[in-house]
Backbone bond lengths (Angstrom), bond angles and torsions (degrees), N, CA, C in turn:
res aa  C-N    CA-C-N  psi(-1)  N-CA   C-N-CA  omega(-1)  CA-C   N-CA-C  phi
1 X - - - 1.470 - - 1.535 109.63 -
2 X 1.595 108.48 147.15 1.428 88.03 -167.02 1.562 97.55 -115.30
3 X 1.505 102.43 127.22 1.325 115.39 179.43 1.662 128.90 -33.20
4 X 1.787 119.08 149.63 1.275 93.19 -171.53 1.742 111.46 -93.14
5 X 1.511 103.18 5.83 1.092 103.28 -178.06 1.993 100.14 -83.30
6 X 1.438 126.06 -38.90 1.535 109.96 157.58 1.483 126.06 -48.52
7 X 1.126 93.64 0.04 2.074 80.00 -171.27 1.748 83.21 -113.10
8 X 1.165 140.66 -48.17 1.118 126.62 -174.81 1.732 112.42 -56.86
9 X 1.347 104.08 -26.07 1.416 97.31 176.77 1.426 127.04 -80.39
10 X 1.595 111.48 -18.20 1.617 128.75 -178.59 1.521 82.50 -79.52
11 X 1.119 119.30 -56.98 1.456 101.77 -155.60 2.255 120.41 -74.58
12 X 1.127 82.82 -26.84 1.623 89.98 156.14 1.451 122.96 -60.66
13 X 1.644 108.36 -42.37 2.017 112.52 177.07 1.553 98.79 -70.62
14 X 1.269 131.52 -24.84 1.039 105.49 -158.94 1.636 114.24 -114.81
15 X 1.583 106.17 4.01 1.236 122.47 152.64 1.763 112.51 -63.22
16 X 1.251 105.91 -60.37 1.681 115.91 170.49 1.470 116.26 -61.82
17 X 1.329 122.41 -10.35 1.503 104.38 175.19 1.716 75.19 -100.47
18 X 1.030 157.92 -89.10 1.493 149.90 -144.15 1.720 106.97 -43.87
19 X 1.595 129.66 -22.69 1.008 133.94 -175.54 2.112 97.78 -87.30
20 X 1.262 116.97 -43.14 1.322 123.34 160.42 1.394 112.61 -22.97
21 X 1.494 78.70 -84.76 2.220 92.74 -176.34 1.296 120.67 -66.68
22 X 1.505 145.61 22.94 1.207 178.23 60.23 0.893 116.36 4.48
23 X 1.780 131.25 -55.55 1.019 129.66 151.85 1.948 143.17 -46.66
24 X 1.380 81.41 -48.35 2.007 103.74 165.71 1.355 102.18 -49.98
25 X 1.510 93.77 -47.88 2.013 93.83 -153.42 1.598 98.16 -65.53
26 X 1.553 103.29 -44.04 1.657 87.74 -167.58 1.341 115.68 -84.66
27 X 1.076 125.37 6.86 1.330 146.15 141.73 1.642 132.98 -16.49
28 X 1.564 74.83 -80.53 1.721 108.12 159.41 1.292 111.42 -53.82
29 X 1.579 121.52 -62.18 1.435 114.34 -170.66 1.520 122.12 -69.06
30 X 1.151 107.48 -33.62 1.071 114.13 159.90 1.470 126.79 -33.57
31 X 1.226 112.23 -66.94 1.521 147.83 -176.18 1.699 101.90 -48.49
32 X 1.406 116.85 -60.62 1.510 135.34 158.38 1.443 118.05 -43.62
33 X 1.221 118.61 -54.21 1.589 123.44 166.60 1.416 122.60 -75.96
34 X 1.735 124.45 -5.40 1.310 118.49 160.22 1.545 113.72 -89.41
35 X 0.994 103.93 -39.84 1.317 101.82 172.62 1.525 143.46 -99.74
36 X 1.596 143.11 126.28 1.457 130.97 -150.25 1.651 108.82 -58.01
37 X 1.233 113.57 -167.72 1.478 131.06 156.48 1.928 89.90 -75.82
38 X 2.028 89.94 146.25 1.357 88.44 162.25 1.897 131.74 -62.12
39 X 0.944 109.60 138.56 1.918 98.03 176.95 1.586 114.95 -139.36
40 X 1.036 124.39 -172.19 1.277 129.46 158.02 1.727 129.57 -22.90
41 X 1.647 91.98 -36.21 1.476 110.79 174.24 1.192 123.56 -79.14
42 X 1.368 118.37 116.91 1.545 127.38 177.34 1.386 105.47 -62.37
43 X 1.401 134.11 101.55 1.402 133.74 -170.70 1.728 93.83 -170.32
44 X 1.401 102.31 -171.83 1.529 103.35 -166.66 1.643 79.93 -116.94
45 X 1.763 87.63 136.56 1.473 99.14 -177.22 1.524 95.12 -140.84
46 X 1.547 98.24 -165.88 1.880 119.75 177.64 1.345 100.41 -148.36
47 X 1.793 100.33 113.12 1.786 127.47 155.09 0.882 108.51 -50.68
48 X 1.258 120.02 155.46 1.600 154.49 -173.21 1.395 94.21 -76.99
49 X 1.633 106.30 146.66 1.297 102.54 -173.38 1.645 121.89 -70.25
50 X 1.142 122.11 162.38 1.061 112.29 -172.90 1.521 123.70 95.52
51 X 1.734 116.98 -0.35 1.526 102.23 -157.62 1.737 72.16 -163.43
52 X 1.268 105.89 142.10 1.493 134.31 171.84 1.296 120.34 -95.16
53 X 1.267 111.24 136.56 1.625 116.59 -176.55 1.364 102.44 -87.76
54 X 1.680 105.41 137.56 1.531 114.97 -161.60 1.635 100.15 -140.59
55 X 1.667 133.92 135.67 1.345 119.93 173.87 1.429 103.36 -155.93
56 X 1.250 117.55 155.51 1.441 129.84 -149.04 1.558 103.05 -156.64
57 X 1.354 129.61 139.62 1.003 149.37 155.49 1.263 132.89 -133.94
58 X 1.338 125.72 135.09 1.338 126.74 -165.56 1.785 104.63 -132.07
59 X 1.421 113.78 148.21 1.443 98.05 -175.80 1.636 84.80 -173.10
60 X 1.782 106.69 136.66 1.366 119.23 -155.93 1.805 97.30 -137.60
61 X 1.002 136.12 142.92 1.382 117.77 158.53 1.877 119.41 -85.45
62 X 0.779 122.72 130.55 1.579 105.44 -175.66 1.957 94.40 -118.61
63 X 1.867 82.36 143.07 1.507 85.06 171.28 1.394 113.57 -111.20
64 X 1.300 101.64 116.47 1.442 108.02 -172.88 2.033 106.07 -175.93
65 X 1.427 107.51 165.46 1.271 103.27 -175.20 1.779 105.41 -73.59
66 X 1.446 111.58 141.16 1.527 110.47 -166.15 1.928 103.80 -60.30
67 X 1.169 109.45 -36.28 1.297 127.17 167.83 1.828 105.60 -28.46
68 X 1.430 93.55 -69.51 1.906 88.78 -161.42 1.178 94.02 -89.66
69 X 1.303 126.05 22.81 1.770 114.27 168.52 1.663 96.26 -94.80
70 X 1.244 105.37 -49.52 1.541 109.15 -167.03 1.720 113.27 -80.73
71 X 1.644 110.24 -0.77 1.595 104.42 154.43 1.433 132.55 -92.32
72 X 1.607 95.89 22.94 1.412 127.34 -174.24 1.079 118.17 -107.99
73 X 1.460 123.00 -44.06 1.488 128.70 -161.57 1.456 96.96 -120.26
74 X 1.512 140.43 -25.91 1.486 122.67 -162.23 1.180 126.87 -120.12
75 X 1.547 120.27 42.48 1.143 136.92 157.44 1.939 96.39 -87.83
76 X 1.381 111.68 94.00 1.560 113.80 158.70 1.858 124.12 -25.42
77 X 1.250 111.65 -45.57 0.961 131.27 -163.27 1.559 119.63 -96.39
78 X 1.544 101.25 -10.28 1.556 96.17 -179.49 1.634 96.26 -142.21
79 X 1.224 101.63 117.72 1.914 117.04 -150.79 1.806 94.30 -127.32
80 X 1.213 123.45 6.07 1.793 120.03 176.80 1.852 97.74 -47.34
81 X 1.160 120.56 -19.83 1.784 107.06 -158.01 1.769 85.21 -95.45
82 X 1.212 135.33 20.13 1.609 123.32 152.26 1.190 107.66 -115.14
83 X 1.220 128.80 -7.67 1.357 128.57 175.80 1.653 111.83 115.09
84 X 1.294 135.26 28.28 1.357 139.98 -175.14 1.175 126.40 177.67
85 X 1.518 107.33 117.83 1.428 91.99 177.97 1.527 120.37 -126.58
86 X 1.353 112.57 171.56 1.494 121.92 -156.97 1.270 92.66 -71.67
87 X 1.579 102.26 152.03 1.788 138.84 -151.22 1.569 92.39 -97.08
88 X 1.320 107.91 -39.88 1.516 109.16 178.00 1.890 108.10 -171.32
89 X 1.353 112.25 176.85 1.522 102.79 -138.81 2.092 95.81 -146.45
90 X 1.076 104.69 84.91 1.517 114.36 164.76 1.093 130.59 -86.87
91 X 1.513 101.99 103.34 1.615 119.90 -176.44 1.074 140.46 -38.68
92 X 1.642 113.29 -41.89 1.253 125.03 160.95 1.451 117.55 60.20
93 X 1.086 127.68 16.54 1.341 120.36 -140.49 1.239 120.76 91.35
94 X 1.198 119.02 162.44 2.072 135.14 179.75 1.480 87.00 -81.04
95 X 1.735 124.24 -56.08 1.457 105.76 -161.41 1.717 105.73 -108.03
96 X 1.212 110.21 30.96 1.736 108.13 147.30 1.173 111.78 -162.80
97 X 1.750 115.21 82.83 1.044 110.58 -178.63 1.746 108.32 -86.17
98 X 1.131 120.14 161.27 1.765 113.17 176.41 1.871 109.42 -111.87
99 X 0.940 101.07 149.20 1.713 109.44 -175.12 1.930 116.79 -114.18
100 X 1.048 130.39 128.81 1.625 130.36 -178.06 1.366 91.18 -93.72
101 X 1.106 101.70 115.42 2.309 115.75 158.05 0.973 87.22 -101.15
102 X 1.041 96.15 -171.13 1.395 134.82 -167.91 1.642 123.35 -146.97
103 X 1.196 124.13 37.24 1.360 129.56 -154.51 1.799 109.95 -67.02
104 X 1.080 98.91 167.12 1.479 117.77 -175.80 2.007 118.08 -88.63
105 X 0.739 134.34 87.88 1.576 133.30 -169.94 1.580 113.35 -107.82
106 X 1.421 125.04 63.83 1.620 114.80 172.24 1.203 81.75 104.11
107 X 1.289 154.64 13.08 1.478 128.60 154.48 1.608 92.41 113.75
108 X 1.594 123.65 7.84 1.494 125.94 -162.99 2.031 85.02 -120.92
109 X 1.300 103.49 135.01 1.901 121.43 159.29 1.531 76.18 -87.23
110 X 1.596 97.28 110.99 1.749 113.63 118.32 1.441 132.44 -121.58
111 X 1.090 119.26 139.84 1.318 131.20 173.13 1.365 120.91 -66.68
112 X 1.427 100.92 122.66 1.565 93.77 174.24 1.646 84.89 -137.47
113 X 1.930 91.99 162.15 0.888 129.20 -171.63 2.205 121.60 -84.71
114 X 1.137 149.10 83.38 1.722 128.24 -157.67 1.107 110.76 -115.19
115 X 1.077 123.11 118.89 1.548 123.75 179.89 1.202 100.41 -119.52
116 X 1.807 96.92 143.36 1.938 118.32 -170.97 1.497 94.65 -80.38
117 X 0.972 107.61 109.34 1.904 122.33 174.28 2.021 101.78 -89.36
118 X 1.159 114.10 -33.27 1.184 98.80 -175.88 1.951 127.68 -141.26
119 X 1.052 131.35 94.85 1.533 125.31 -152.76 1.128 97.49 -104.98
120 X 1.544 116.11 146.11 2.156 119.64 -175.89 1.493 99.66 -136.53
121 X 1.046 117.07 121.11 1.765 91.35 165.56 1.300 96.62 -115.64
122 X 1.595 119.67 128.58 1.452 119.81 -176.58 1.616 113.54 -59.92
123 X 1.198 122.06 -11.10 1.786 107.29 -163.35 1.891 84.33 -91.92
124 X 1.178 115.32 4.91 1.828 115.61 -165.12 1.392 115.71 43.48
125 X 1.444 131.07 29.16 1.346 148.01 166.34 1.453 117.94 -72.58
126 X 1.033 104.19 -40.37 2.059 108.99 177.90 0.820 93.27 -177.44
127 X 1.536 104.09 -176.02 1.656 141.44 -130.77 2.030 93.20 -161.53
128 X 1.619 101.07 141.35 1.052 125.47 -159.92 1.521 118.72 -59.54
129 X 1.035 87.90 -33.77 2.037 94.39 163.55 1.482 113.46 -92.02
130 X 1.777 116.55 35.08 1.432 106.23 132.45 1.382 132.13 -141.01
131 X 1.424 97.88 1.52 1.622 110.61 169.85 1.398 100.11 -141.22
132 X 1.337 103.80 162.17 2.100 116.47 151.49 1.262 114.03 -84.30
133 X 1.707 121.15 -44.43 1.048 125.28 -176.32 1.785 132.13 -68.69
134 X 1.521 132.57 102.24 0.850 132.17 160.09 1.388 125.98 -108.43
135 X 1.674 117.91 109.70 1.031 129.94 170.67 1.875 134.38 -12.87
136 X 2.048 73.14 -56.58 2.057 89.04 -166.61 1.562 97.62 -88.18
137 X 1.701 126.45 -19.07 1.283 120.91 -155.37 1.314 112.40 109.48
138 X 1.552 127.69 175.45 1.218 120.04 -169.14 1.697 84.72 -170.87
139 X 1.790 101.48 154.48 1.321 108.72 -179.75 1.552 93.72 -130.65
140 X 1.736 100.11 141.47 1.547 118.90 -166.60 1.589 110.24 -121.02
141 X 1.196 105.55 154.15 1.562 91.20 -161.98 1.864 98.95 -149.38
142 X 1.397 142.83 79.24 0.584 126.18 -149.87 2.268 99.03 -145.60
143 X 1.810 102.60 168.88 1.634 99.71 -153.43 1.263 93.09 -144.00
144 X 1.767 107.01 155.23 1.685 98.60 170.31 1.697 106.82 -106.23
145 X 1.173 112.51 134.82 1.540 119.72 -176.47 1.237 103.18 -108.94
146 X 1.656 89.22 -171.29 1.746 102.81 -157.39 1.431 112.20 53.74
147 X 0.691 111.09 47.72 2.004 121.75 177.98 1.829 88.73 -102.81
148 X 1.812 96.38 165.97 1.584 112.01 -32.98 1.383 130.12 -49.56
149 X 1.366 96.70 175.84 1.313 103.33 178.96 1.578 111.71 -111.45
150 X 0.926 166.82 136.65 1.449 164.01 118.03 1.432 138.69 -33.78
151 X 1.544 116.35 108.96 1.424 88.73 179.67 1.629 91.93 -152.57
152 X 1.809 113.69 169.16 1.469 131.29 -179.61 1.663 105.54 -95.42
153 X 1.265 120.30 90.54 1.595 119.80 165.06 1.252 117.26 -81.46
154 X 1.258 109.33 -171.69 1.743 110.99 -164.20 2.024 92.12 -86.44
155 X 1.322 118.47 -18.86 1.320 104.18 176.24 1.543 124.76 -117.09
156 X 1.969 99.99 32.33 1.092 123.35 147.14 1.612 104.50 119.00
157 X 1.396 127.40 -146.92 1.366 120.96 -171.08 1.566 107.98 -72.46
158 X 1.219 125.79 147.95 1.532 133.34 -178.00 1.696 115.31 -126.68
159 X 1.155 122.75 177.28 1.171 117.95 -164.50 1.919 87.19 -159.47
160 X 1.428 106.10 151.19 1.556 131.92 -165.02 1.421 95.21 -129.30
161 X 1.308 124.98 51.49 2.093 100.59 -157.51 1.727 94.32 -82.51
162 X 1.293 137.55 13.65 1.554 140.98 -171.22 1.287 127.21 158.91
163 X 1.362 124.65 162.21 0.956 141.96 -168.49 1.337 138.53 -175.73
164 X 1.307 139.22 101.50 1.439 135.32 -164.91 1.579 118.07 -148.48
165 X 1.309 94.04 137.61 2.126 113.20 -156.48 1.510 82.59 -105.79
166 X 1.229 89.08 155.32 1.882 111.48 161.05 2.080 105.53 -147.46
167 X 1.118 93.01 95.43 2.071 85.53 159.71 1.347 121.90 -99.65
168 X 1.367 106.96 134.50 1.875 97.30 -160.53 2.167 69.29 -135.12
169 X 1.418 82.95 130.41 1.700 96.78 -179.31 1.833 102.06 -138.49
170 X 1.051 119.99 98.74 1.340 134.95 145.06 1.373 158.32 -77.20
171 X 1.644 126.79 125.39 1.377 110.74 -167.13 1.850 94.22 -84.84
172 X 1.370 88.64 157.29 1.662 102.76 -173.37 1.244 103.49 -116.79
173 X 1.650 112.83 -54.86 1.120 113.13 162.21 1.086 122.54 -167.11
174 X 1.443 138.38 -123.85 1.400 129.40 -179.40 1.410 108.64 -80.45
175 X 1.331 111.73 119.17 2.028 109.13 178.68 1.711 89.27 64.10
176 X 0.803 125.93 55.05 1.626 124.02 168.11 1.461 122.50 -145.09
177 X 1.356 133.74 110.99 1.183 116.01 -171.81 1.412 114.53 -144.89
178 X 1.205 122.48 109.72 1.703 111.28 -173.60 1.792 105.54 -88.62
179 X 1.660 92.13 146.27 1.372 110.20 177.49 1.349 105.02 -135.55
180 X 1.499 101.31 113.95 1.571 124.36 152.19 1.499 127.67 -69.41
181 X 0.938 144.91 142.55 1.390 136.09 150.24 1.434 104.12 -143.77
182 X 1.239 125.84 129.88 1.554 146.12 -163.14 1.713 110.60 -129.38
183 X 1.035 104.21 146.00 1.846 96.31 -171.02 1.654 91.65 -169.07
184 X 1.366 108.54 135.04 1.616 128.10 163.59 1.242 108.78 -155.03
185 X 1.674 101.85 147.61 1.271 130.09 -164.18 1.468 128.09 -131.69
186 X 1.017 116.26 164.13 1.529 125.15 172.32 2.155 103.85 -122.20
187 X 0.887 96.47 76.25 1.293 113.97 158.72 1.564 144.02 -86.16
188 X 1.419 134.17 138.70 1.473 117.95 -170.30 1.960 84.47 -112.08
189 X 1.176 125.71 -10.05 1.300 113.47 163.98 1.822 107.23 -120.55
190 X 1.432 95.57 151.95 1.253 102.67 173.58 2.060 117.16 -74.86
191 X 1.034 106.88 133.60 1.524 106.41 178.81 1.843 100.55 -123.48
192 X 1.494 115.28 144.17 1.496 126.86 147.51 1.423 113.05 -33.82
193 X 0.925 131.64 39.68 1.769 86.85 178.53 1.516 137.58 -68.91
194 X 1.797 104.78 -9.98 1.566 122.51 170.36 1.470 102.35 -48.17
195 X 1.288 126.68 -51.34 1.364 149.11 -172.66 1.492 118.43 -68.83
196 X 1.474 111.43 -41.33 1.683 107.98 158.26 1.689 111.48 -73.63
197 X 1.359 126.38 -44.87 0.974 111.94 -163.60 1.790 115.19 -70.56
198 X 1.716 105.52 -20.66 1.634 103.06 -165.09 1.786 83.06 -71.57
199 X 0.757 120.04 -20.34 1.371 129.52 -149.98 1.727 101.16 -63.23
200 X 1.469 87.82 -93.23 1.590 76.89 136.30 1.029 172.18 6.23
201 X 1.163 124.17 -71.27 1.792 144.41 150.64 1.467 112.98 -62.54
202 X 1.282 120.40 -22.51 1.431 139.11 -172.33 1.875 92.47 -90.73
203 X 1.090 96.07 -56.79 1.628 94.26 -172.38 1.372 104.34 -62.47
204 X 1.357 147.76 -42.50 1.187 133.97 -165.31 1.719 116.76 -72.30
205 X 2.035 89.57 -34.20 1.663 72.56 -172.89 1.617 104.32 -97.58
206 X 1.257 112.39 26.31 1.531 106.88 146.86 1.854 107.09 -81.59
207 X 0.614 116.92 -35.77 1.774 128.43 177.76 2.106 103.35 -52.61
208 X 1.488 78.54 -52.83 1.742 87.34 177.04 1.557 105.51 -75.93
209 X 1.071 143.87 -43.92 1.467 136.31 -160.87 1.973 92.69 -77.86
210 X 1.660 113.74 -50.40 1.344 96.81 -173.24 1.912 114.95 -62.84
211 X 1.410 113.78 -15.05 1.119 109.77 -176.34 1.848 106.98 -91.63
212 X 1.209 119.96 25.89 1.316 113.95 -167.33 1.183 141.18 69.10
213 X 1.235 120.14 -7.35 1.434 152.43 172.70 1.223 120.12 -33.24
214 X 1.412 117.95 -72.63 1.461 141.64 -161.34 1.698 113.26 -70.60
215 X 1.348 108.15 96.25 1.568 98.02 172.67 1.943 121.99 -63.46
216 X 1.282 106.13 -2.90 1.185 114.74 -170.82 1.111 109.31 174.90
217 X 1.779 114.80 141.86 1.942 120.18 -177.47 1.242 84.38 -30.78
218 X 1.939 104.28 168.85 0.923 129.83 133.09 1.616 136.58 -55.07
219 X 1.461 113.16 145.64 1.686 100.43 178.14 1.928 102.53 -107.14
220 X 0.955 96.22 110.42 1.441 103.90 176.36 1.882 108.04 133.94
221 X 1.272 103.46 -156.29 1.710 130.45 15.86 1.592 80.83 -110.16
222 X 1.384 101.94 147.59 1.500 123.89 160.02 1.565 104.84 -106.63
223 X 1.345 97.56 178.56 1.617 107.24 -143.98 1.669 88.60 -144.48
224 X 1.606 141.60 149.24 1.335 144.19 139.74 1.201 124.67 -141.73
């Protein structure tokens, strides 16, 4: 016969494991209702299911005039100095035009879609559809739309549900120029991007040192 002191005790554990998983759950919801959907806004959010929140920053000092750094990097539309360039080129406007890559995900070309949502030029002299060159630096602010996106990787179906860049490039001072580049995502695979972007930053100021440019290596780029 089974004692009533065993049944009072099953039934106490199994009040507390049902009070447990009650706990998780509202946990979770909770967690979902404090915080938005990811967006445009650099803030702490929650991805769509299916896709992991991912963020990367990279930031290098380059010595060089802020000028010939930024007739390097801030044409939106013409991206060969990371290694790829857009398939084709929607205007959208002068100040949001959008660009088709073609990026690499698991060994899979998908296409995504980026449109420049936001252009600064610190000296407040112009705007990106009329020079490359900005003196003081310029901060860029740009997203991939038409998300999600869909695609077949090598570790099966994937998902693109977002994506959003920030380059904030400043003169500091003479031959001095800091470069930010910041990026978070809603991904169902994990990608480098520390690794594209040093990549990157590495490639240009080889571009700057062979063109005479560089009063001194670069410091960086580090990545967090």
């Amino acid at each position: 016969m089974v004692s009533a002191r065993l049944i009072l005790a099953l039934l106490v554990g199994s009040a507390a494991a049902t009070s447990i998983r009650d706990l998780e759950i509202n946990e979770k919801v909770a967690t979902k209702q404090m915080f938005p959907k990811c967006n445009a806004d650099p803030q702490g959010c929650v991805c769509p299911k299916g896709t992991v929140f991912q963020s990367s920053t990279s930031y290098a000092m380059v010595y060089a005039d802020t000028g010939d750094l930024t007739e390097l990097i801030s044409n939106f539309t013409n991206t060969a100095w990371f290694g790829t360039s857009p398939t084709k080129i929607f205007r959208g406007g002068s100040r949001h035009p959008t660009r088709l890559l073609i990026g690499d995900v698991e060994g899979v070309p998908v296409p995504t879609k980026e449109q420049l949502m936001v252009f600064t030029d610190y000296s407040g002299k112009s705007d990106q559809s009329k020079t490359t060159r900005f003196e003081d630096g310029f901060f860029m602010k740009f997203q991939v739309i038409d998300t999600p996106i869909k695609y077949s990787g090598s570790s099966g179906p994937g998902i693109i549900a977002g994506s959003w860049d920030i380059m904030d490039v400043r003169r500091i001072g003479e031959q001095q120029t800091m470069w930010v580049w910041s990026i978070y995502v809603c991904f169902s695979s994990a990608f480098p991007f520390n690794e594209f972007h040093e990549s990157a930053m590495n490639n240009i100021s080889s571009i700057l040192g062979n063109q005479g440019k560089l009063s001194r290596d670069i410091l960086g780029p580090f990545s967090v």
